[in-house]
N, C-alpha and C positions, 0 to 999 in steps of 0.2 A: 280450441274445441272444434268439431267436425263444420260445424256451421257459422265457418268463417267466409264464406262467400253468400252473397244474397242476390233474389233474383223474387222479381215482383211478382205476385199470380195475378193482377190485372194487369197485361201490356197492354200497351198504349200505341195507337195507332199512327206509332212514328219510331220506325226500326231506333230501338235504344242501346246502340254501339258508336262508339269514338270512328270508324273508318267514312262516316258518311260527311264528316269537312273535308275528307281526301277526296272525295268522287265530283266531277262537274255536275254543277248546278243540275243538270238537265237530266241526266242522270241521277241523282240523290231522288228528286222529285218523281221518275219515274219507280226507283223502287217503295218509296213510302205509299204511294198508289197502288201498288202490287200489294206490298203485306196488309194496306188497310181493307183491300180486296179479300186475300188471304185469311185474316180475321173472320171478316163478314162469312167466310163460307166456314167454316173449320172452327171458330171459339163467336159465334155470333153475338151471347152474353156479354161479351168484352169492349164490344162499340155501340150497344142496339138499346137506349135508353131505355130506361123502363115504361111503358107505356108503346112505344115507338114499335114497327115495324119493318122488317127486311127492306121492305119496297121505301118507304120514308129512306131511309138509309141511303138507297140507290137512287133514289132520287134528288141528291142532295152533295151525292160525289163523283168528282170526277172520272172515277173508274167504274160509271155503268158499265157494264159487260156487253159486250153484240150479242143479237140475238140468235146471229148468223155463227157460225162453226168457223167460218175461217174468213180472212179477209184478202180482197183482192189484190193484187201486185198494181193494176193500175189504180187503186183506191190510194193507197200505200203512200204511189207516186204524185199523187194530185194533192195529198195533205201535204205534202215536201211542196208542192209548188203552191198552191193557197197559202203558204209560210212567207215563199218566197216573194209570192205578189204584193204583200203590203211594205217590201221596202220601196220606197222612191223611184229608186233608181229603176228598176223594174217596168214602172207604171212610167217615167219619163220616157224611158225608150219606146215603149210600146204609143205611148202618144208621135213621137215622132214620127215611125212608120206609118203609122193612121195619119197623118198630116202630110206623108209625101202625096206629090202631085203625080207619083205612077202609081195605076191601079196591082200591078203585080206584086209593089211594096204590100202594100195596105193587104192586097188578099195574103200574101207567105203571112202577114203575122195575125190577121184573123183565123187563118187555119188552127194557128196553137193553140188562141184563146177559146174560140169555139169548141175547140178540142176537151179543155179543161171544162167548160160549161157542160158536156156533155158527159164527164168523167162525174162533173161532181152530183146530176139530176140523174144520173143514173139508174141510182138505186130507190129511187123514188116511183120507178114507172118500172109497168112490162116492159120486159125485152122488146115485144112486138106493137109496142106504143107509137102513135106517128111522130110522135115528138125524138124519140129516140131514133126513129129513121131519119127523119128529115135532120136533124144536127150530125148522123152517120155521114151523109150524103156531102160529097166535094163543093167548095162554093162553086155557082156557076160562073162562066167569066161574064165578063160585066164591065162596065165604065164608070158604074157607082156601087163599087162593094159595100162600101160603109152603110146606102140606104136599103139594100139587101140583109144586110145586117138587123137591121134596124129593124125590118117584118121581121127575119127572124125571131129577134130578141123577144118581141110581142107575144110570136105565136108562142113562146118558152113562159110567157110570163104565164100565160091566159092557161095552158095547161100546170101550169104551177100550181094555180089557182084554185083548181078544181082537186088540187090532193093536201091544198093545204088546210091545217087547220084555220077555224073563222078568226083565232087573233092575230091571224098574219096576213088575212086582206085587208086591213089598210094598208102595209107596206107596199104588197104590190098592185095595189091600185093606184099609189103614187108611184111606184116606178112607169107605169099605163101611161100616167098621163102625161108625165116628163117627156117618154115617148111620142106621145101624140101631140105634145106644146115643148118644143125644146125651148128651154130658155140660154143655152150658149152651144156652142157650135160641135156637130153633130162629131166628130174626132173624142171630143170630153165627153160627150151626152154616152157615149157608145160603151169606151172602159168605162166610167163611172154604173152605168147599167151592167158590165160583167160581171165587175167586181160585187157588185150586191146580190146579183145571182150565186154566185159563189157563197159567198156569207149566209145569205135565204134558204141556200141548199142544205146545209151544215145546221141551221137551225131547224129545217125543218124534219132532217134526219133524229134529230135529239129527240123532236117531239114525238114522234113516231117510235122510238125506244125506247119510250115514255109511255105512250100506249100500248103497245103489246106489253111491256111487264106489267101494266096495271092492272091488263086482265089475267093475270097467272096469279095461280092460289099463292100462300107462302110456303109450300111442299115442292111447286114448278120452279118460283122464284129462288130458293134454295139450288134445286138442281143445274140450273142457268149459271150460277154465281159460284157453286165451286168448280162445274166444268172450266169457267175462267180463268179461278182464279189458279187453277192447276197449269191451265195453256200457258197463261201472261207468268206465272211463276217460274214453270219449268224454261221459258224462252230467256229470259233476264236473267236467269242461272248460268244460261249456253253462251252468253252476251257477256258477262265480266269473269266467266273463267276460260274466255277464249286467248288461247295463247299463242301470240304471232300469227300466222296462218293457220297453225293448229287447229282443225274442228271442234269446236267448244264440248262439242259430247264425248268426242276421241278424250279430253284431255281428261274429262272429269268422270270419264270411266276407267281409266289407268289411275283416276287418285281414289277410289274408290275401291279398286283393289288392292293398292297399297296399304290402306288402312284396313281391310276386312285378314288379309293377310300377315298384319304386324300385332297377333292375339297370340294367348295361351290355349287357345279352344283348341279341340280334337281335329285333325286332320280327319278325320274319318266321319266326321257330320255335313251333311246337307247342306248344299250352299244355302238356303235361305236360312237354315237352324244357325248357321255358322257366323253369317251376317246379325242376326239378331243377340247372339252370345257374346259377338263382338262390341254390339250397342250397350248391353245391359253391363258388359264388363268395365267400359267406356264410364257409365252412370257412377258406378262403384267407385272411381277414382278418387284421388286426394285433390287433384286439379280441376277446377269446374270446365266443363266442358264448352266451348265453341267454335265459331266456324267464321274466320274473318275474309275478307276478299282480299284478293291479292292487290299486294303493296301497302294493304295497310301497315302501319308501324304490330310492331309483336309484341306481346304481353309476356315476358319469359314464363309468372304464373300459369298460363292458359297454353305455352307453344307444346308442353306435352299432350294435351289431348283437344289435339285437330279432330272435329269432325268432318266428313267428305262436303263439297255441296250440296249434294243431296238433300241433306238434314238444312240446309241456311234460314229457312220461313220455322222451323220447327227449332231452331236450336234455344230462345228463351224458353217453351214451355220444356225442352229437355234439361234445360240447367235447373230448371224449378223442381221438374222430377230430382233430379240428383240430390238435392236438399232436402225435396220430401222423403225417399229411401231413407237419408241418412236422420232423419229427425225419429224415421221408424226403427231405427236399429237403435238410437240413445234408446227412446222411450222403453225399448227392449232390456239393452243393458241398465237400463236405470230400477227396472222391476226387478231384474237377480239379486237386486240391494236387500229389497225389501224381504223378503222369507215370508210373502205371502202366501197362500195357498193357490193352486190352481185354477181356472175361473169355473172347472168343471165341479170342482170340492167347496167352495165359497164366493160369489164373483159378485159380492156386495164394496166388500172392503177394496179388493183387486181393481174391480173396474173405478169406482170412486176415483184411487189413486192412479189409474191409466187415465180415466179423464181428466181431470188435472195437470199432469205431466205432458198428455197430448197437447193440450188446448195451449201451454205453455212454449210448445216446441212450433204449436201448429203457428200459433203467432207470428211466432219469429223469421219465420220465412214466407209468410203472408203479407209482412210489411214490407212496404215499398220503399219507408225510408229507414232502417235498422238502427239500435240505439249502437254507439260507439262500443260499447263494452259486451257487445250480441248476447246469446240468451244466458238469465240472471244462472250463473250458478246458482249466488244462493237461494232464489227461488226453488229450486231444484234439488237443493239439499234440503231442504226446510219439508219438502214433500217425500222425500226418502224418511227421512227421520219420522214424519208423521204418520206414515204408512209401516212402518217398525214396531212405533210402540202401541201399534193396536195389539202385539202379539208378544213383547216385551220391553220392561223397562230398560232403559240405558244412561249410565253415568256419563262424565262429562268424557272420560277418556275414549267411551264405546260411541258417544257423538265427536269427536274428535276423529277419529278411525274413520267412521262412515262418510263425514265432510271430504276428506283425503280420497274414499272410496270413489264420492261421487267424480271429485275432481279428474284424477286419474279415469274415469271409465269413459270420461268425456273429452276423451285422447283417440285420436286414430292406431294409435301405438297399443293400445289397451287389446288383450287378448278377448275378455269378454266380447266387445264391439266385433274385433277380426271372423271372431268365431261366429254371432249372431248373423253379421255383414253378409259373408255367407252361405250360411244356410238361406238368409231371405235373396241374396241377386240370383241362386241356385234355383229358387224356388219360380223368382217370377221368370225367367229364363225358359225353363223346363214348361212354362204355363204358356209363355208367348209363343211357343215352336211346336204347339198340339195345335193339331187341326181343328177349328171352328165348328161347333154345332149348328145344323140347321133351324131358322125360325119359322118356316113352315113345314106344315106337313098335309099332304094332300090330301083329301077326303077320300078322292077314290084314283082308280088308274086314269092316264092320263097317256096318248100319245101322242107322238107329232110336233109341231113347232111349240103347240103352247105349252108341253111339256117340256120343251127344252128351255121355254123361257124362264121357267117355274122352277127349275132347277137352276139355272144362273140367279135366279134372286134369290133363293134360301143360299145358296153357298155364298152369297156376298155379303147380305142381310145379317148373317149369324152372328151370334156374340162368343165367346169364350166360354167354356165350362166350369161349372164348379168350381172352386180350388183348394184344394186339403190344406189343412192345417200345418203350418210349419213349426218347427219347434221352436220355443223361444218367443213366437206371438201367437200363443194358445188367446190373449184378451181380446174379448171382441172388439174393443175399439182400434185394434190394431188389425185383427182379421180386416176388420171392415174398409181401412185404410189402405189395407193391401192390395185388396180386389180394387178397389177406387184407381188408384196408382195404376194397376197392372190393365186395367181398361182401358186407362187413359193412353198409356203406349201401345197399346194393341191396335188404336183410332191412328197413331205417329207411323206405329210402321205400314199400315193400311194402306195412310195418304202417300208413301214414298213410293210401297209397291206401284202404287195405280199410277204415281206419276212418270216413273225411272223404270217399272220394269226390271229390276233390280233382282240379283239369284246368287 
């Protein structure tokens, strides 16, 4: 039967595909960060306990978001070397040079450290801070770099201080006074004092990212969180379909049009119409639909319908849609059984027997863990036959036939289905590729900027229109399932537009 593949409507915020034992550690972990990012901003119900809010949430995982747009190249590099500072070996050498008896040693490798100190309080101060000037500034020459050092370090603490929050002057009030009472010799006192700088910075940056989101509504806080998780998504994209030197975008915009181009659709439609008839075609298949990373092992079920990268954050709620379609097309083919009346001529009996058959179908692909034997036929016949004999009796032979009926229609093979199938991918197709309706509408004329901006929000803001009735799910609880569906991917292709730019 069609609904041989399953796929959870709560995902879990831990990408649920076999290729993440193939990827290094370090990697696996940065993408489950990403999609739990991704969640958060795009299906927020799906990680955000009840009770709980957005901000509890980010405040609780490791993918807080910057508040900042982009981040710095020497940011970048100073986390690569704060990594690297806490091996050993690192910190031995650097102690040795601090212990040579020439000052030129000691100053070449205070320059780097200092450097790093300065990378990392950075973003903590104005540009035009003294502290940021004076750690700019070349050490002077000297006979005792290290006790130069050592003001310095002070005066970095003491403005530290003044931006930290109060649960973190006891820290550096003890780091003050180690300073000011060394208890072992001033080479130790010195990295031991960086290295906490470094660490103190990093904490203190968290907290601070912690404060601005605190004060943003959960409307801001939203906005922050999928700008992110669009960035860190679309980059991790560009990251594991990079191919040899290949530009990771170059590669996954040639797989992108291999796939938009390997369709039955009309040469003569609109790249974006085109691309979207491609998807819904896609949804239609016999093969559930996804998108593995390269080198994972192949599924020969799944290697006919590759989705592009693009779709990779989106590809579970796309395989759920494909079973939702197809639960809409049984419950379709299942009512032809029945010789009910239309829902417009009677839609007592009709509906009864659609809600039932839905709620049946609707199950089945709402569970996470599916019984071995997926949904009951004979549930399903037992509800055809009950919805019959409101309008005639039937012997054992005419429920013998209908059992057979039902079996058969819950065939991909089955004309009914092929023909319903159809009409409804025809339908939501044709719905996804009409232009959006405005959600505003201005009271009065308007020119100039804020009329330009007023019109970038109603053309972005709008939902979908209407949708006629199609034939074959004249019942409302399948109208209503259709529109549900058809909004739902109108939000998938939205989020790909905005991310990929895609035509």
């Amino acid at each position: 039967m069609p609904l041989h593949h399953s796929s959870p409507s709560r995902i879990t915020p831990t990408m649920q595909s076999d290729f993440g034992r193939h990827l290094p550690l370090e990697l696996a972990q940065t993408l489950n960060e990403a999609y739990f990012l991704h969640l958060l901003a795009f299906d927020p119900d799906v990680v955000v306990p009840a009770g709980k809010s957005l901000l509890s949430m980010m405040t609780n995982s490791r993918s807080t978001p910057d508040t900042a747009s982009t981040t710095e190249p020497a940011a970048q590099q100073l986390r690569e070397r704060v990594e690297n500072a806490f091996h050993t070996a690192f910190w031995k050498q650097a102690l040795e040079a601090l212990q040579s008896d020439t000052p030129s040693v000691q100053i070449d490798r205070l320059k780097g450290l200092l450097s790093d100190v300065r990378e990392a309080v950075l973003p903590l101060f104005p540009r035009e801070h003294s502290i940021i000037e004076t750690l700019s500034a070349p050490l002077p020459p000297t006979s005792s770099p290290l006790l130069s050092t050592v003001s310095l370090l002070k005066e970095t603490l003491v403005a530290l201080r003044q931006r930290a929050a109060p649960i973190r002057d006891p820290t550096i009030d003890a780091l003050l006074m180690s300073l000011d009472n060394p208890s072992s010799e001033v080479p130790q006192l010195v990295l031991d004092t960086i290295r906490s700088i470094l660490l103190l910075s990093e904490t203190m940056k968290a907290d601070l990212n912690q404060f601005v989101l605190g004060s943003f509504t959960e409307t801001q806080l939203r906005d922050v969180v999928t700008r992110q998780a669009k960035q860190r998504g679309k980059e991790l994209v560009l990251a594991i379909w990079k191919e040899n030197e290949q530009d990771g975008l170059e590669h996954i915009q040639t797989l992108w049009q291999t796939w938009v181009d390997d369709s039955e659709t009309e040469a003569s439609l609109e790249p974006r119409d085109k691309w979207i008839n491609r998807l819904v075609h896609a949804l239609g298949s016999t093969k559930p639909v996804s998108c593995l990373i390269p080198g994972a092992p192949q599924d020969p079920a799944r290697a006919d319908n590759q989705l592009p990268p693009h779709f990779f954050f989106m590809t579970p709620r796309l395989l759920y849609a494909q079973n939702y379609l197809q639960a809409l097309v049984l419950a379709a083919a299942l009512r032809s059984l029945t010789r009910l009346p239309l829902p417009s001529v009677d839609t007592a009996g009709g509906n009864d027997f659609m809600m039932r058959v839905w709620a049946l179908l609707k199950a089945e692909i709402d569970d996470e863990v599916p019984s071995a034997t997926g949904t009951k036929i004979l549930n399903l016949a037992d509800e055809v036959l009950r919805a019959r004999r409101l309008h005639s009796v039937c012997d054992e032979e005419e429920e013998a036939q209908l059992r057979a009926a039902v079996d058969r229609t819950l065939r991909y093979s089955d004309p009914v289905f092929l023909l319903l199938q159809k009409r409804l991918l025809e339908g939501i197709a044709r719905q996804l590729c009409q232009p959006k309706r405005s959600s505003e509408v201005p009271e009065r004329l308007r020119t100039g900027r804020q009329a330009l901006e007023t019109s970038q929000r109603a053309e972005t803001s709008g939902g979908l229109y209407p949708m006629g009735i199609i034939k074959g799910f004249e019942e409302p609880v399948l109208r209503r399932g259709i529109e549900e569906i058809t909004d739902k991917l109108s939000r998938y292709i939205d989020w790909v537009e905005d991310v990929w730019h895609v035509s």
